[in-house]
N, C-alpha and C positions, 0 to 999 in steps of 0.2 A: 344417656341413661344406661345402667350398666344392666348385664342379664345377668337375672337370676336363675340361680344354681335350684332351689326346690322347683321352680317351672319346666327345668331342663334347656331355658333360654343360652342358644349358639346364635348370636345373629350373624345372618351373611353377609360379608363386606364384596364380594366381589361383581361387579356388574355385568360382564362378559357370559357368566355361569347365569345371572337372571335372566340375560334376554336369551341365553340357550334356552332356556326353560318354557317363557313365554314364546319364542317360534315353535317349539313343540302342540302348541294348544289347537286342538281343532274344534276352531270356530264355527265350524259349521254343524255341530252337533248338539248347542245347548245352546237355552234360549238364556242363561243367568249363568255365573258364577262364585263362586264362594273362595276364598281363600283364608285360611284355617293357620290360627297364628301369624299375623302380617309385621308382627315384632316391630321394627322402628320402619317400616317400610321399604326395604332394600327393592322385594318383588314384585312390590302391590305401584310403584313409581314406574317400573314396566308396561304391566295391567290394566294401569289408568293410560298410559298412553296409548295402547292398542287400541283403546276405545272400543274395549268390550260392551252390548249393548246391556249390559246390568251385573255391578259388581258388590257384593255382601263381605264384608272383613269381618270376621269371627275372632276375637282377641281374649284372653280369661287376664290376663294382665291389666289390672285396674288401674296402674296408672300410665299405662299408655293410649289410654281410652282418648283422652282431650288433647295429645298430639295428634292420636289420626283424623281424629273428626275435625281438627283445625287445617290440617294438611291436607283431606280429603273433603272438600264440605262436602259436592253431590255425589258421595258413596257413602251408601248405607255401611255404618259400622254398629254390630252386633257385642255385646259385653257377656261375655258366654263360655261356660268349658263347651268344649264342638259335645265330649262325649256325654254331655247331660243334654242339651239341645232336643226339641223335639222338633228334629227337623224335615220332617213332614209338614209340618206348619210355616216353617221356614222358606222351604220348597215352593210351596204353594201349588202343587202340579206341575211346575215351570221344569223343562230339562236342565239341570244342576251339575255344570264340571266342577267336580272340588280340587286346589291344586294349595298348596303348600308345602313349604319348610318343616315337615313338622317336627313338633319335640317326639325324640329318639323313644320316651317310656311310654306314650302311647299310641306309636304308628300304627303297630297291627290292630290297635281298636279301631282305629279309623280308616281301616281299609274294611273293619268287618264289618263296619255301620254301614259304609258305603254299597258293601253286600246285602247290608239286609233292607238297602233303599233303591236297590239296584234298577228298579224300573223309571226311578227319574234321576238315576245318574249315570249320563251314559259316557263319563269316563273320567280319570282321576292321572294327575301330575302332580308328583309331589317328592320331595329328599327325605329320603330315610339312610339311616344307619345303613351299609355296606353289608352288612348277616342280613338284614331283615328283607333287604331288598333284592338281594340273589335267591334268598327264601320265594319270594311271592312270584318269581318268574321262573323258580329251579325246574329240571326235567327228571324225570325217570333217572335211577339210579345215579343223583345224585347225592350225595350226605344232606344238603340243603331241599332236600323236597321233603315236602310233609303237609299238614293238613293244612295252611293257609296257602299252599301252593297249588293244592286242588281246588279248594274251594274258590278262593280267587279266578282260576283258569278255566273253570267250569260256567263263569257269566262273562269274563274279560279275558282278550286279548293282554299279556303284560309282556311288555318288553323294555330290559336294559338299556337307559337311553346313555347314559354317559358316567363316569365315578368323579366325584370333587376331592379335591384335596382338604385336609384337617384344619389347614392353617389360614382358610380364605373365610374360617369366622373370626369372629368376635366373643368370648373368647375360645380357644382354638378346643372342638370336643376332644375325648380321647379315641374317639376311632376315627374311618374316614368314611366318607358318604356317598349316596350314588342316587340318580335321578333316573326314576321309572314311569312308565305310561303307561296306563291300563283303560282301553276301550272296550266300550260292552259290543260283545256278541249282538249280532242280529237276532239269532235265530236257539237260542242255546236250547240243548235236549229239554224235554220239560222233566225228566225224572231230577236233572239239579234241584230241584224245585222242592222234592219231595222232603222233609225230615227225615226221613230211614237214609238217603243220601247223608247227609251229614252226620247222622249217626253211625253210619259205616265206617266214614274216613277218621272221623275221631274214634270209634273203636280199634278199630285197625292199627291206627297211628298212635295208638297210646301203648302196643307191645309191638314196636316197628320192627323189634328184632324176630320177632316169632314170624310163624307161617300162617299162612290165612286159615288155616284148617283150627288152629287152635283158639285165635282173636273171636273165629265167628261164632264160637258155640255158642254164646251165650244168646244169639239171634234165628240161629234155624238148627235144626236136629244133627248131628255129626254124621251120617247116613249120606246128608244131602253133599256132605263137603269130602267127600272120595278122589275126586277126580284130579289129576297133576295139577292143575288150574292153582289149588288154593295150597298148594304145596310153596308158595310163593310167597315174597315177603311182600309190606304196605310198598314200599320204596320203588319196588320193580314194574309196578303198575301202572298206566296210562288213563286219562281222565275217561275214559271209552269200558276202561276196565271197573272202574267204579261202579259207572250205571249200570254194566252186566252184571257186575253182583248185587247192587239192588234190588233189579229189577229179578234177581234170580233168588234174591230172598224172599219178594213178595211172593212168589209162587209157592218156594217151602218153607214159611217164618211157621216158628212153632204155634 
């Protein structure tokens, strides 16, 4: 079956790069897992053989429904965009790894769903696009850090596990790709937690170029923002630095 170009379907041919993928999984952290786009199954023929003890294949491709379910009968397959899914329901309370391939146009939604269900997903493996994915893992004063790079690192551990080459799909995308892991925090501050948190990093991160002095007005009195501190760009800042101005906006938010 050939992929489709409106799905953003690359299927991966090579099998060396799957079971990298699958040795990266820690099994010991989730009671189910999910794999989100299993395309003609390159990775999910991995997956089944680890003999995970519960596997859900999430496909929006209607007509690859009744290969996998033929090829898989005792795994649940799901017929579902992930990003419409209410997967809470899905979930079922059960700790949920999500790992896939996914399509390149909506990786960073489904790393933010996974953030905003982050209490029963305690961690994600998956190929993204090579920008997106140096994105999610980027540091302080890189070009590549920005708001899903705090936010992301602010519930999960993510680190760079390896880059794939362009040519090991089917057909071949036009960039090249890379395979990241993101494991939840134990113990993450709880001001992540708060909305003014995110509202800061997206304020901040929407005039990356300006100083903190100028992004914050619009959330505490200009008074409060004196000090060298906020003479500072979004970019220069450490997840440590976020909560202090949160938490130091709570004190003086207008």
């Amino acid at each position: 079956m050939k992929a489709k170009k409106s799905l953003g379907q690359h299927f991966l041919s090579d099998k060396e790069i799957c079971q990298r993928i699958v040795e990266e999984i820690p099994i010991e952290l989730a009671d189910q897992y999910i794999e989100v786009g299993p395309g003609r199954g390159a990775l999910t023929d991995f997956l089944v053989n680890k003999m995970l003890p519960s596997l859900i294949l999430v496909e929006t491709d209607r007509d690859l429904i009744p290969m996998l379910v033929k090829k898989y009968p005792t795994t649940k397959v799901i017929h579902a965009n992930f990003l419409k899914l209410d997967l809470k329901s899905v979930l079922a309370e059960k700790q949920t790894l999500i790992i896939g391939n996914f399509p390149y146009n909506i990786s960073s939604q489904i790393v933010f769903k996974a953030l905003a269900n982050f209490s029963l997903v305690p961690g994600l493996i998956g190929m993204f696009q090579k920008e997106m994915a140096l994105r999610i893992c980027a540091n302080p004063g890189n070009k590549s850090y920005g708001i899903i790079s705090v936010l992301a690192q602010s519930l999960y551990n993510c680190n760079h596990l390896f880059d794939v080459d362009r040519y090991l799909f089917v057909p071949p995308p036009n960039v090249d790709s890379s395979v990241i892991k993101m494991v939840r925090k134990e113990n993450p501050h709880p001001v992540v937690l708060d909305p003014l948190f995110k509202q800061v990093i997206k304020t901040t991160f929407g005039q990356r170029r300006k100083m903190l002095r100028n992004t914050l007005k619009p959330l505490v009195e200009k008074e409060h923002l004196r000090s060298e501190f906020f003479l500072q760009r979004p970019e220069q800042l450490f997840l440590n630095d976020f909560i202090y101005i949160t938490e130091y906006i709570h004190k003086h938010k207008k």
